[in-house]
C-alpha positions as CSV (number, residue, x, y, z in Angstrom):
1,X,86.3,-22.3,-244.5
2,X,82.7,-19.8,-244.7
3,X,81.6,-19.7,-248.5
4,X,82.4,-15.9,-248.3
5,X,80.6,-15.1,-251.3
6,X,77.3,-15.3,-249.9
7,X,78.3,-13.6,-246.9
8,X,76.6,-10.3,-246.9
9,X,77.6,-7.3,-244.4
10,X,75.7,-6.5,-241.2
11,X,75.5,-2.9,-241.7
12,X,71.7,-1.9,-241.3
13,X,69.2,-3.0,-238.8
14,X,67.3,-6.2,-238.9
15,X,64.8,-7.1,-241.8
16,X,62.0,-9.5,-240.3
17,X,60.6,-11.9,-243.1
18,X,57.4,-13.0,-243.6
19,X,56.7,-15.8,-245.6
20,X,52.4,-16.3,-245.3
21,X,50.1,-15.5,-242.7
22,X,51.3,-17.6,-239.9
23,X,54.5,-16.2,-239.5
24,X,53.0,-12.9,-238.7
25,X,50.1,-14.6,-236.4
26,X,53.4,-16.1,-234.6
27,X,55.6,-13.3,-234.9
28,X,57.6,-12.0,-231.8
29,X,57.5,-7.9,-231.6
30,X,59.6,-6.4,-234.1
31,X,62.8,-5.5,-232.5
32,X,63.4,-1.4,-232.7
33,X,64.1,-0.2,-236.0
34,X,62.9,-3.1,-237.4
35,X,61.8,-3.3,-241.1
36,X,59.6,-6.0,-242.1
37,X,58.7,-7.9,-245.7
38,X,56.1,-10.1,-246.8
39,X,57.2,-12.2,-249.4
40,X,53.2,-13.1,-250.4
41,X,49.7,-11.5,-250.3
42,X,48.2,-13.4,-247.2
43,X,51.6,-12.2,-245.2
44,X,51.0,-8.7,-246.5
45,X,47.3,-8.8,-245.9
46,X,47.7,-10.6,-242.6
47,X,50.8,-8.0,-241.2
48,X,48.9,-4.9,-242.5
49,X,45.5,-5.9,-240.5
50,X,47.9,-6.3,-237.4
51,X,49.4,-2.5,-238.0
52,X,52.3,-3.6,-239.1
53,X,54.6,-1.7,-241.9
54,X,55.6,-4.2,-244.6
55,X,56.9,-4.1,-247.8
56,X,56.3,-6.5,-250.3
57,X,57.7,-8.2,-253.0
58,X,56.6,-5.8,-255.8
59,X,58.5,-3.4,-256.9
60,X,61.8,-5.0,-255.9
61,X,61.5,-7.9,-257.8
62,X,61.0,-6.4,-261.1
63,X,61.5,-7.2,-265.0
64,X,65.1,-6.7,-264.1
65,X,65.1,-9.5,-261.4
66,X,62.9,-11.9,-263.7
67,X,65.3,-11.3,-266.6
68,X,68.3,-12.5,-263.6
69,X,66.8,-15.3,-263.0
70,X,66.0,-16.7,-266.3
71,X,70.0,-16.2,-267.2
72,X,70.9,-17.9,-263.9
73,X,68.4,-20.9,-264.3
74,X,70.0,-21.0,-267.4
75,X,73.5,-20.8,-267.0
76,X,72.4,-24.0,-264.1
77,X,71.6,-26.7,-266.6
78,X,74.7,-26.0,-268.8
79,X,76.8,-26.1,-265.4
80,X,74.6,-29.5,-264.9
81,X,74.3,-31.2,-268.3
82,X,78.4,-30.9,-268.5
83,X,78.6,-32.2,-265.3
84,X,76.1,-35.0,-265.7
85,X,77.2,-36.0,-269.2
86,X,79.4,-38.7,-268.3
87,X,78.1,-39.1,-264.7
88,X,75.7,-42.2,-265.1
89,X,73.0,-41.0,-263.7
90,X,69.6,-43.0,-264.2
91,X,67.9,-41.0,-267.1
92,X,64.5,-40.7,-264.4
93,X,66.6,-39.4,-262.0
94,X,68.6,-37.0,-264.3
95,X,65.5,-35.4,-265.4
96,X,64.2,-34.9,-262.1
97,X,67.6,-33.5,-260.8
98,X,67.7,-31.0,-263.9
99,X,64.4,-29.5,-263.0
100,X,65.1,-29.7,-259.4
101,X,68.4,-27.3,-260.3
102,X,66.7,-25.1,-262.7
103,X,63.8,-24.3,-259.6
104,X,66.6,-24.0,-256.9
105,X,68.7,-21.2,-259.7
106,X,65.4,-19.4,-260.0
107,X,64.3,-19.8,-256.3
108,X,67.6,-18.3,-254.8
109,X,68.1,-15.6,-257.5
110,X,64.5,-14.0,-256.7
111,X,65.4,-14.2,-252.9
112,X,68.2,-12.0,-253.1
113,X,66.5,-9.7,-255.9
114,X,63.4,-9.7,-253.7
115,X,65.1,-9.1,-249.9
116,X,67.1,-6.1,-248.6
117,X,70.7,-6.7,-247.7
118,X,70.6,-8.3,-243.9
119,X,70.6,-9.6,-241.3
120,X,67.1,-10.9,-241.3
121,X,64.6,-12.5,-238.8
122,X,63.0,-15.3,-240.2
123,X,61.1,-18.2,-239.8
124,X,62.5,-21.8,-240.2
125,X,61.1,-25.2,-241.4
126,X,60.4,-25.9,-237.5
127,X,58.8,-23.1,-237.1
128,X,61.5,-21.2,-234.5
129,X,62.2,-17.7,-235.1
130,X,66.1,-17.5,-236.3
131,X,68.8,-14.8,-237.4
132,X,70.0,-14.9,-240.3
133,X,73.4,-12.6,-240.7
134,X,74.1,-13.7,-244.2
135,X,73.1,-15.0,-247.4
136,X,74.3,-18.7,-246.7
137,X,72.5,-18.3,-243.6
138,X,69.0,-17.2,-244.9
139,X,69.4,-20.1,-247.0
140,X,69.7,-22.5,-244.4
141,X,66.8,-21.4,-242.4
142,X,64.1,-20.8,-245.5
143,X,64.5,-23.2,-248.6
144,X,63.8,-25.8,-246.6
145,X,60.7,-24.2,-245.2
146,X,60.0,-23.5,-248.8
147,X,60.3,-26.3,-250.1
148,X,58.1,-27.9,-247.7
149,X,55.1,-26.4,-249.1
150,X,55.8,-28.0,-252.4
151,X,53.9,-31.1,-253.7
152,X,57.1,-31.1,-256.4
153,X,59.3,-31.7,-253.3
154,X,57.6,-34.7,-251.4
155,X,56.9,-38.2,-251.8
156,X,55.6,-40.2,-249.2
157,X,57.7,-43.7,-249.3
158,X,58.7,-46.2,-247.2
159,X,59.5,-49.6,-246.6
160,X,56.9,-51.9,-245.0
161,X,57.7,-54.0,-242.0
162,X,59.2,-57.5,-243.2
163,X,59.5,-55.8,-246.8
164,X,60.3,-59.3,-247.9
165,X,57.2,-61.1,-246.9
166,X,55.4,-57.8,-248.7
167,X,57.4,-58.4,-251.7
168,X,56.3,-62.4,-251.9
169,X,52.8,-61.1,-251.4
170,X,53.0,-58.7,-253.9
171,X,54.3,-61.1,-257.2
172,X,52.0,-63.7,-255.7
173,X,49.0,-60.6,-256.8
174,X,50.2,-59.6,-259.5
175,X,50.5,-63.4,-261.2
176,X,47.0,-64.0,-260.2
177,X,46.1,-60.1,-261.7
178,X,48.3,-61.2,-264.8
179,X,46.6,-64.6,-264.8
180,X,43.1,-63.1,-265.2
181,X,43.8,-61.9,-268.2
182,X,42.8,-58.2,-269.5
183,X,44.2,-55.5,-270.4
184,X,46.6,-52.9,-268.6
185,X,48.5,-49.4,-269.0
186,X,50.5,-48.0,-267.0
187,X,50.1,-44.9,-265.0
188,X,51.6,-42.8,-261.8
189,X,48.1,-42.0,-260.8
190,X,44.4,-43.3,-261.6
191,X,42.7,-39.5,-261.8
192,X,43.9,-39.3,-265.6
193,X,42.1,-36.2,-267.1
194,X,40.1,-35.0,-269.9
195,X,38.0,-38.3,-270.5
196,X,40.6,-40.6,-271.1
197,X,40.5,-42.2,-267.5
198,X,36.4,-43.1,-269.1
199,X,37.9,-44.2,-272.4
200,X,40.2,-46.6,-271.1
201,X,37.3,-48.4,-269.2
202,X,35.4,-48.0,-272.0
203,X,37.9,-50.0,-274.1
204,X,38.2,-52.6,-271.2
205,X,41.4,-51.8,-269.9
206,X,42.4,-51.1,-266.6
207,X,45.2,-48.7,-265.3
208,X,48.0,-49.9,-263.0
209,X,48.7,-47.4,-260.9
210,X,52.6,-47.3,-259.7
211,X,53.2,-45.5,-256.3
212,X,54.9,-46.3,-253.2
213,X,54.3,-48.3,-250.3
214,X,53.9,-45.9,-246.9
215,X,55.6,-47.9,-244.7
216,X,53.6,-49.3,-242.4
217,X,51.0,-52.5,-241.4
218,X,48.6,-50.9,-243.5
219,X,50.5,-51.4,-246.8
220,X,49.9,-55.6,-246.1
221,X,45.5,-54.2,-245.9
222,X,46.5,-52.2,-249.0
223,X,47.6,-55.2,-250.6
224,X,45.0,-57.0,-249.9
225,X,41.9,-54.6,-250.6
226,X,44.1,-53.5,-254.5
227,X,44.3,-58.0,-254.8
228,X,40.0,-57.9,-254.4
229,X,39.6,-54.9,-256.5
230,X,38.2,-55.2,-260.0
231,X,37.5,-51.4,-260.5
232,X,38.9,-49.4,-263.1
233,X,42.4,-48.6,-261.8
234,X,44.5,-51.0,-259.3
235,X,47.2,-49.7,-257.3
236,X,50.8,-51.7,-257.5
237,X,52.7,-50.2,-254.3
238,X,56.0,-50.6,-254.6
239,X,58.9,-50.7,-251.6
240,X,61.7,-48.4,-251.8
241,X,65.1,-49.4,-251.4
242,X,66.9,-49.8,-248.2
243,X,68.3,-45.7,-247.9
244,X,71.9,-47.7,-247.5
245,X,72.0,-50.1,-250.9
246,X,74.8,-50.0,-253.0
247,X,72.9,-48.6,-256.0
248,X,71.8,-45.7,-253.8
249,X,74.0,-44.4,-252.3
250,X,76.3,-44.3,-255.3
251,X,73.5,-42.0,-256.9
252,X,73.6,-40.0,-253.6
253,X,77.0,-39.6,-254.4
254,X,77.2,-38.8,-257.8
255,X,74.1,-36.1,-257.4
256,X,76.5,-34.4,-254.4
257,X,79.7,-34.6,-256.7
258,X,77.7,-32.7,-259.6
259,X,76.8,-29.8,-257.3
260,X,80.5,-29.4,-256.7
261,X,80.3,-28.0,-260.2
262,X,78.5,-26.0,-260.3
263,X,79.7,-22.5,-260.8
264,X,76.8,-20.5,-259.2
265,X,77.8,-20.4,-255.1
266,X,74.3,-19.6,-254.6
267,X,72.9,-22.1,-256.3
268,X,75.6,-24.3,-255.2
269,X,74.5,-23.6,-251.3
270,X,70.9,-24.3,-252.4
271,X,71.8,-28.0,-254.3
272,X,73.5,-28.7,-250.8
273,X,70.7,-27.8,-248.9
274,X,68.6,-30.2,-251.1
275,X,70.4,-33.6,-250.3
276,X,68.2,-34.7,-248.0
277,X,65.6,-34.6,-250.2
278,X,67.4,-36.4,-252.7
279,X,67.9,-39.2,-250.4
280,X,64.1,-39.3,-250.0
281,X,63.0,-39.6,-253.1
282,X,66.0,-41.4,-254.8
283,X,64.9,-45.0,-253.0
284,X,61.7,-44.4,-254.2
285,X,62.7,-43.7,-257.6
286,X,65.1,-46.5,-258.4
287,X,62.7,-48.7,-257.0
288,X,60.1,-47.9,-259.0
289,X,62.4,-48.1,-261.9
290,X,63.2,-51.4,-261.6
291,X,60.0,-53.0,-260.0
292,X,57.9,-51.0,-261.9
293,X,59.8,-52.9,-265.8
294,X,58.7,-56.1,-263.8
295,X,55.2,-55.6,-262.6
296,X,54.7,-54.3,-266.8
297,X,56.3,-57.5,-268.0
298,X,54.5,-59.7,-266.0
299,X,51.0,-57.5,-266.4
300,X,51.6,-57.1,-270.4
301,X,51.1,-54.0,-270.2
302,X,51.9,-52.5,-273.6
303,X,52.7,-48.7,-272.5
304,X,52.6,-46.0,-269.6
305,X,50.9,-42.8,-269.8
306,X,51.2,-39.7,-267.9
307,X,50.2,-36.1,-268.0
308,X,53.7,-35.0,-267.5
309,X,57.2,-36.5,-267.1
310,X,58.6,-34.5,-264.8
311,X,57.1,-35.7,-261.4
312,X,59.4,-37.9,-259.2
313,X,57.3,-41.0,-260.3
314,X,56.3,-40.3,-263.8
315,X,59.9,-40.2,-265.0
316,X,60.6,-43.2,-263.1
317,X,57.4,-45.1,-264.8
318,X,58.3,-43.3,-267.8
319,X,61.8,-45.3,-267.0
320,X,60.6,-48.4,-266.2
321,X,58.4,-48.8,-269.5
322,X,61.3,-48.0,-271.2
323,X,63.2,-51.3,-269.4
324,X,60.2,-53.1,-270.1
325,X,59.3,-52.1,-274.0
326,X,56.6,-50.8,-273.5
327,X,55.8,-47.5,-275.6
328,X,56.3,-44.3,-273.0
329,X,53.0,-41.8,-274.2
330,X,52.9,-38.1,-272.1
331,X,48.9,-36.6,-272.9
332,X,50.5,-33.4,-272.2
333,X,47.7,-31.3,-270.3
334,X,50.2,-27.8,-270.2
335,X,50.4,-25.6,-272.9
336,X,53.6,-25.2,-274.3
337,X,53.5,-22.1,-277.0
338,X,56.6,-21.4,-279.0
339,X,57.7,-17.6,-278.1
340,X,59.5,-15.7,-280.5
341,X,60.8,-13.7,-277.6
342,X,64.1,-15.0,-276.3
343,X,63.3,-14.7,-273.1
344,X,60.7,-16.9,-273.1
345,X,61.7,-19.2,-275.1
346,X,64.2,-20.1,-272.9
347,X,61.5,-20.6,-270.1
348,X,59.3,-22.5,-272.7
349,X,61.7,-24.7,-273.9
350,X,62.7,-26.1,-270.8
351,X,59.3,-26.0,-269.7
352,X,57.9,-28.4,-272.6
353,X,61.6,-30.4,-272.5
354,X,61.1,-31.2,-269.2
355,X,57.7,-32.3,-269.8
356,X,56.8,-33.7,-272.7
357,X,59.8,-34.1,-274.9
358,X,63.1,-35.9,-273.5
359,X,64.5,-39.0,-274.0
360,X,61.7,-40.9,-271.8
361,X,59.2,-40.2,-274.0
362,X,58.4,-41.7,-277.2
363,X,54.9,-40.3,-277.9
364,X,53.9,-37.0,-277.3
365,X,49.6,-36.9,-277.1
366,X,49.5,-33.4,-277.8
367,X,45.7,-31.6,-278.2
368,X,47.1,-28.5,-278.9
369,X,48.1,-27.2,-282.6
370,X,50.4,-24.4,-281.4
371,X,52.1,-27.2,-279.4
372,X,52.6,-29.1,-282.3
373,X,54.3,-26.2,-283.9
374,X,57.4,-26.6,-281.4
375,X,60.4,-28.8,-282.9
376,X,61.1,-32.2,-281.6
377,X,64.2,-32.8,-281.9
378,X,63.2,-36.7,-283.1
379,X,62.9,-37.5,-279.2
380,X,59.0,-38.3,-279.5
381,X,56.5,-38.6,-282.0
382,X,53.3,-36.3,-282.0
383,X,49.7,-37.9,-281.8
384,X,47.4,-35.5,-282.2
385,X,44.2,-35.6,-279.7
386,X,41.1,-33.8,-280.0
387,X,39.6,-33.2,-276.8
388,X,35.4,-32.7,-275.9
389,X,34.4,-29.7,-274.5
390,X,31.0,-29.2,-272.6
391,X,28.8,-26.9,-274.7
392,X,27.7,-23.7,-273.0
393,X,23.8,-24.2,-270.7
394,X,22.3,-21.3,-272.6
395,X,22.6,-19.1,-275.2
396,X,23.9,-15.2,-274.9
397,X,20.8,-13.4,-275.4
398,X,20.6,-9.6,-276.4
399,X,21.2,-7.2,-273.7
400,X,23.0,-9.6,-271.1
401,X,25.7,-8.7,-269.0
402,X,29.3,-9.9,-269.8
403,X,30.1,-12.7,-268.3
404,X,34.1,-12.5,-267.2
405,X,35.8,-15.6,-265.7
406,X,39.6,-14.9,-264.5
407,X,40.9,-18.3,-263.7
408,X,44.6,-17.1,-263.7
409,X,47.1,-18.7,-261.9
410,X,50.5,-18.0,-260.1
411,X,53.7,-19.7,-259.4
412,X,54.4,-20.8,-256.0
413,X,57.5,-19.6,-254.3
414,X,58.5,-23.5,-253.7
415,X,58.3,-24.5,-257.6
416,X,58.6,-20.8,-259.4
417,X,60.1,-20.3,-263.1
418,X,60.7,-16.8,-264.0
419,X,59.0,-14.1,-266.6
420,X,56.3,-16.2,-267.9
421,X,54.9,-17.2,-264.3
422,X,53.2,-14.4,-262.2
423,X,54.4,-13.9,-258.9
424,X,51.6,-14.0,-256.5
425,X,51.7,-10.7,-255.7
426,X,51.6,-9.3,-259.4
427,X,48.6,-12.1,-259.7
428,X,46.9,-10.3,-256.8
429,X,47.6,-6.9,-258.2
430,X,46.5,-7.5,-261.4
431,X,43.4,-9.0,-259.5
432,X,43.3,-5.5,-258.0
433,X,43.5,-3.9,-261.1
434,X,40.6,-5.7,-263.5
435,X,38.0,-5.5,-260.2
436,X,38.9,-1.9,-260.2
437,X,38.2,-1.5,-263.8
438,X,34.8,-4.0,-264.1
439,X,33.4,-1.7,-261.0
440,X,33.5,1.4,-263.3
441,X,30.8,-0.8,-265.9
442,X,27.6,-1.3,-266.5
443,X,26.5,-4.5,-268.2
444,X,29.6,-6.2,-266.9
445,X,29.8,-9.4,-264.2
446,X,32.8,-10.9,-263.2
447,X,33.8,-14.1,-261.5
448,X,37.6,-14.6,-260.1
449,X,38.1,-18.5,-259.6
450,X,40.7,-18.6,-256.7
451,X,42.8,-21.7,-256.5
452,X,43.6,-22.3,-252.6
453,X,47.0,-22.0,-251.6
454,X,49.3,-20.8,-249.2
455,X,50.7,-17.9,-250.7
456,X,47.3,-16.4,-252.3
457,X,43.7,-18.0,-251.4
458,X,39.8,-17.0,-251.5
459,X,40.3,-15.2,-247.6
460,X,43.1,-12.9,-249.2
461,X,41.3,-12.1,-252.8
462,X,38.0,-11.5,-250.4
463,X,39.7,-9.2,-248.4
464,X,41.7,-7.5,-250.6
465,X,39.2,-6.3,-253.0
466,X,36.7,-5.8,-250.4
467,X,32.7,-5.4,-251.6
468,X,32.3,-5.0,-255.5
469,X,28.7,-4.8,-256.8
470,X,29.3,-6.9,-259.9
471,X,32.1,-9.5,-258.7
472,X,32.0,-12.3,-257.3
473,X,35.0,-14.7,-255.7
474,X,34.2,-18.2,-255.8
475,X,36.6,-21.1,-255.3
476,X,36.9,-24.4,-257.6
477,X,34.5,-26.6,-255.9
478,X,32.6,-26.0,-259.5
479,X,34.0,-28.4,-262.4
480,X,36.4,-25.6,-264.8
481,X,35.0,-26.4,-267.9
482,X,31.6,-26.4,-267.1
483,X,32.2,-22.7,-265.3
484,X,34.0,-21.8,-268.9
485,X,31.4,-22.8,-270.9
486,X,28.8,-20.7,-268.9
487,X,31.3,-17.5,-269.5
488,X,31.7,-14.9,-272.7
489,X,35.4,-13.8,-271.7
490,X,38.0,-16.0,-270.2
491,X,41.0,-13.7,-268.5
492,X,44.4,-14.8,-267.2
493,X,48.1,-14.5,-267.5
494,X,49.5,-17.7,-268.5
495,X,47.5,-20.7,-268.4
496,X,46.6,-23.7,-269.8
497,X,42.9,-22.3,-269.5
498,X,43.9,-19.7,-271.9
499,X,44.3,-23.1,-275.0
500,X,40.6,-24.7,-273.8
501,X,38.7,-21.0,-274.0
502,X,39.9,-21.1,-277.5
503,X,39.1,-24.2,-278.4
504,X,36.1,-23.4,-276.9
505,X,35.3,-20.6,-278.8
506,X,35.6,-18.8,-275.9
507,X,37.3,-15.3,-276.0
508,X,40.4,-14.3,-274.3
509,X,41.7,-11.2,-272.3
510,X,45.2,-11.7,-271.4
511,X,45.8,-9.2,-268.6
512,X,48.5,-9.5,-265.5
513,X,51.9,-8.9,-266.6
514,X,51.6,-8.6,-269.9
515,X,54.0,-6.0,-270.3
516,X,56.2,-8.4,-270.1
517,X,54.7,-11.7,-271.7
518,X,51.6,-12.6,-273.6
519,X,51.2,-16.2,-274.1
520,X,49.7,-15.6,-277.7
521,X,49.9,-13.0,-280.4
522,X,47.1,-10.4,-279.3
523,X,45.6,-7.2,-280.0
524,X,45.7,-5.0,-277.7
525,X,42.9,-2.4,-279.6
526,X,39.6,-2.3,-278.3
527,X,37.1,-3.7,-280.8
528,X,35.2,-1.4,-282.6
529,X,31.8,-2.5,-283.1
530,X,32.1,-6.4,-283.7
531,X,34.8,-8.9,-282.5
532,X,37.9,-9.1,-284.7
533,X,39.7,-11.3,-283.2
534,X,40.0,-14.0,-280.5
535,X,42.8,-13.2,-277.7
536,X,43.0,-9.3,-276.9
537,X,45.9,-8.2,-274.3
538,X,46.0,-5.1,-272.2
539,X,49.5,-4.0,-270.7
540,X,48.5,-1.3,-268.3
541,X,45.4,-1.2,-266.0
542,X,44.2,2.2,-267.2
543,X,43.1,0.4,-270.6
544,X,40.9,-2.0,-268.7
545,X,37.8,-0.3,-268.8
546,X,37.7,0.9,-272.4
547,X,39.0,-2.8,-273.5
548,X,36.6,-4.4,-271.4
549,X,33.7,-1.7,-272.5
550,X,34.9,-2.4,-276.0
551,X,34.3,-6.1,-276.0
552,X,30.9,-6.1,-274.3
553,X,29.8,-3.7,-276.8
554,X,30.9,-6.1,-279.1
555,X,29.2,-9.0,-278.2
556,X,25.9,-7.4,-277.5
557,X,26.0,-6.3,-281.4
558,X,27.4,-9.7,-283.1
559,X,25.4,-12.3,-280.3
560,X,27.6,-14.7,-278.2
561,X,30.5,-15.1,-280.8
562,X,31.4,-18.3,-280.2
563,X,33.4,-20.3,-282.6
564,X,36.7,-22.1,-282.4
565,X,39.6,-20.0,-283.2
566,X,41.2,-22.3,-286.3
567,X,44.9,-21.3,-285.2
568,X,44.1,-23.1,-281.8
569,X,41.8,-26.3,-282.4
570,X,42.1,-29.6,-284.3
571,X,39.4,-30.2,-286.8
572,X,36.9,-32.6,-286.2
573,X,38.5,-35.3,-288.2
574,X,41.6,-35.5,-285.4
575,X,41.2,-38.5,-283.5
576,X,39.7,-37.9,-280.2
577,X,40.1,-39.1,-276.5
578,X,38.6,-43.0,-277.2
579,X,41.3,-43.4,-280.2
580,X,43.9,-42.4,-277.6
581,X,42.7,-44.6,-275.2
582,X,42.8,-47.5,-278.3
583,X,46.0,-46.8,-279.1
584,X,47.6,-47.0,-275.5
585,X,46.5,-50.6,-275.9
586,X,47.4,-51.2,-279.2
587,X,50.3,-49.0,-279.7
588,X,52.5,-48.6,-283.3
589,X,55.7,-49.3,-282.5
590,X,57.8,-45.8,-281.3
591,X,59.9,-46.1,-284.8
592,X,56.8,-46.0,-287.0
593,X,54.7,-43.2,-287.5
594,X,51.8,-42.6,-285.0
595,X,49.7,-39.9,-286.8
596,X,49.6,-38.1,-290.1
């Protein structure tokens, strides 16, 4: 029987969909009476340079459709966590189905805020050109798509021909690794940030890297190169299960038996849809989960860190340590500010759940004050970190231009959270917007640090903003910090670069939607004269240029300004990166206190 209520009417002509700038590079002629939308900037860019009338995503999805999206995400994980209560779900994989739900509420809910009623044209996963005649339809044929562009929805796994010859080869390494003494942690990958990849050589350790094998001969010349390597970080590749044993397939099952419940039809049609996923990632997972407590046993290793535990193999690691007793440390790398507006918060909170503070963790490495500030339920202990920054290659001298450095960010269509996220478009606009405003200035220099990705990169900020005397596009091929420290103003939305420019003594413009969210308390009052505070906001684009004048007239007349804004930094006396590093090693047992 059709799921009716995502059935929508064919009473209008067809709406053609673009998703990025391929699909209109490989678009058919528009039928007649065709209307077309571009769902990011490079399909808007792209369709307009081919003469082709498009709408995009702005204003349709609006406050009001953010606001919708937020209540359905939430109304999701209270349809889930009554569902999953009893269910017996691993605890790795019941995190990572949570967030999974909480993206596909969002996801759907900003599609239909976002499109016209259809039929639609649109482009699926295999690239063909379908129709879509209703919502169940359009489903079908784009969240896959979607969610192939993802990182959050793919793990490369696979079992290795004669997996059980690989497995015997495998132990046989790891006792000779074990029996060479040393000292391990734990980890999903070996790039683990802000120095404390360094400090753990530094300390003599070396981090065992968990990930899957690929699932091919190579994995046996894996094994063999990871059995010779004595470098900082060894890699552990781990089969996944057959897709048909017992253990998964009954988590198959129970995952598909919680979707029945939920109460959402289109978020229903969307967990459906995401099965075969499941079944990709679940093999991995349990694997991992159940190796992973073995290889730490037989290793030593006294905990697992991770920058997050909401990636398909963190949780599982996070797991594992758990099975193995081994303390379960997340050096949270996000920031996660308390909101006093509800609307946020309920964003927040699941945000910094899902990450840092769930029933997987037992330490939370935090090196953010405001984090701190959030309650923690008595699901992880804080450690307080304070991290190094690079200091800045010169000093401001008198009469220098202001140097602005917007490295804002958006959320992807595949992985998007609603109201405190940008769209890509609003990022672009509010791109637009401060360009605009900087090109009215004297004294002023701005450089916009473009992330590449599908929906927004350095082609489509180039293009849309055209020549601009004092602005310069750049992508991140130069190391952040280093490209901070050389700047007087740091702007963005919501970021985690909005925490290190503080810390920095940096000072922040929050600009982008900030009609709706601003990450911290601000003023949104030009300064007059001298700089009274550190984070400003501006809520319309006509305020730019007298907030941007105000602030460069500012810091000519009190020098660079820099300090560390006290409401955002540890003092000095906060243990740093190398006692993090010591205490991953040597770590206090979860049920005693870790830090004053």
């Amino acid at each position: 029987m059709p799921d009716t209520a995502l059935q929508h009417p064919v009473d209008k002509a067809v709406t053609v969909v673009f998703f990025d700038r391929e699909d209109v590079l490989l678009a058919p002629p528009l039928p007649a009476g065709a209307a077309a939308v571009a769902l990011s900037p490079s399909a808007l860019f792209a369709a307009r340079e081919a003469g082709i009338a498009v709408q995009g995503t702005i204003p349709a999805f609006s406050r009001q459709g953010h606001e919708k999206c937020v209540a359905a995400a939430g109304a999701a994980l209270r349809d889930f966590d009554g569902a999953a209560a009893s269910a017996g779900l691993p605890p790795s994989v019941a995190l990572m189905a949570r967030q999974s739900l909480w993206g596909h509420a969002s996801l759907v809910h900003r599609l239909h805020e976002t499109l016209p009623p259809g039929p639609w044209r649109v482009r699926n996963r295999s690239g063909a050109w379908v129709e879509a005649d209703d919502w169940a339809a359009l489903h079908h044929a784009m969240l896959p798509r979607i969610w192939s562009y993802g990182q959050a929805h793919f793990i490369a796994g696979a079992r290795p021909p004669w997996p059980w010859l690989y497995a015997w080869l495998s132990s046989t390494s790891v006792r000779v690794a074990s029996g060479l003494g040393g000292k391990w942690v734990a980890a999903p990958s070996p790039k683990l940030k802000n120095g404390l990849r360094q400090a753990l050589k530094n300390e003599g350790a070396t981090i065992a890297v968990f990930q899957p094998t690929k699932g091919a001969w190579n994995d046996y010349a894996d094994l063999f190169r990871e059995h010779q390597n004595r470098g900082p970080a060894r890699t552990f590749a781990i089969p996944p299960l057959h897709p048909d044993a017992p253990r998964v397939r009954q988590v198959l099952a129970t995952l598909e038996a919680i979707g029945q419940a939920l109460g959402d039809e289109k978020v229903r049609s969307a967990w459906k849809l995401y099965q075969p996923y499941f079944a990709q990632v679940i093999p991995v997972m349990l694997a991992i989960t159940a190796r992973g407590g073995e290889l730490m046993r037989m290793l030593a290793a006294p905990s697992a860190t991770s920058y997050e535990a909401n990636s398909w193999i963190s949780a599982s690691l996070m797991e594992a340590a758990g099975n193995a007793g081994a303390a379960r440390v997340i050096f949270n790398h996000n920031s996660n500010p308390p909101s006093e507006s509800p609307t946020a918060a309920a964003v927040l909170d699941v945000l910094f759940s899902q990450r840092t503070c769930n029933r997987l963790v037992d330490v939370a490495a935090l090196w953010s004050p405001v984090t701190g500030k959030r309650e923690f339920h008595g699901m992880a202990r804080k450690y307080d970190v304070r991290l190094a920054y690079p200091t800045a290659p010169k000093r401001r001298q008198p009469g220098e231009p202001l140097r602005i450095l917007h490295a804002g960010n958006y959320q992807n269509w595949s992985d998007f959270f609603p109201w405190i996220a940008e769209t890509a478009d609003e990022y672009m606009d509010g791109l637009s917007a401060l360009a605009d405003a900087v090109e009215q200035l004297d004294g002023v220099e701005l450089t916009i640090r473009v992330r590449p990705k599908r929906e927004v990169d350095s082609q489509v900020v180039l293009s849309r903003l055209g020549h601009r005397r004092n602005v310069v596009v750049c992508g991140v091929e130069q190391e952040f910090l280093e490209q901070l420290a050389d700047s007087d103003l740091l702007v963005a939305h919501f970021s985690t670069t909005v925490e290190q420019a503080l810390q920095m003594g940096k000072h922040v413009l929050l600009w982008g939607s900030a009609d709706r969210y601003t990450q911290f308390p601000a003023q949104e009052a030009p300064p007059a004269g001298t700089l009274n505070d550190s984070v400003y906001a501006v809520r319309d684009a006509a305020a730019l240029p007298a907030m941007l004048a105000g602030i460069r007239d500012a810091m000519r007349a009190s020098g660079d300004g820099e300090r560390p804004a006290a409401a955002y930094a540890f003092d000095a006396a906060t243990p740093g990166v190398a006692q993090l590093a010591s205490f991953l090693i040597n770590p206090i047992a979860p049920t005693e206190a870790v830090h004053p």
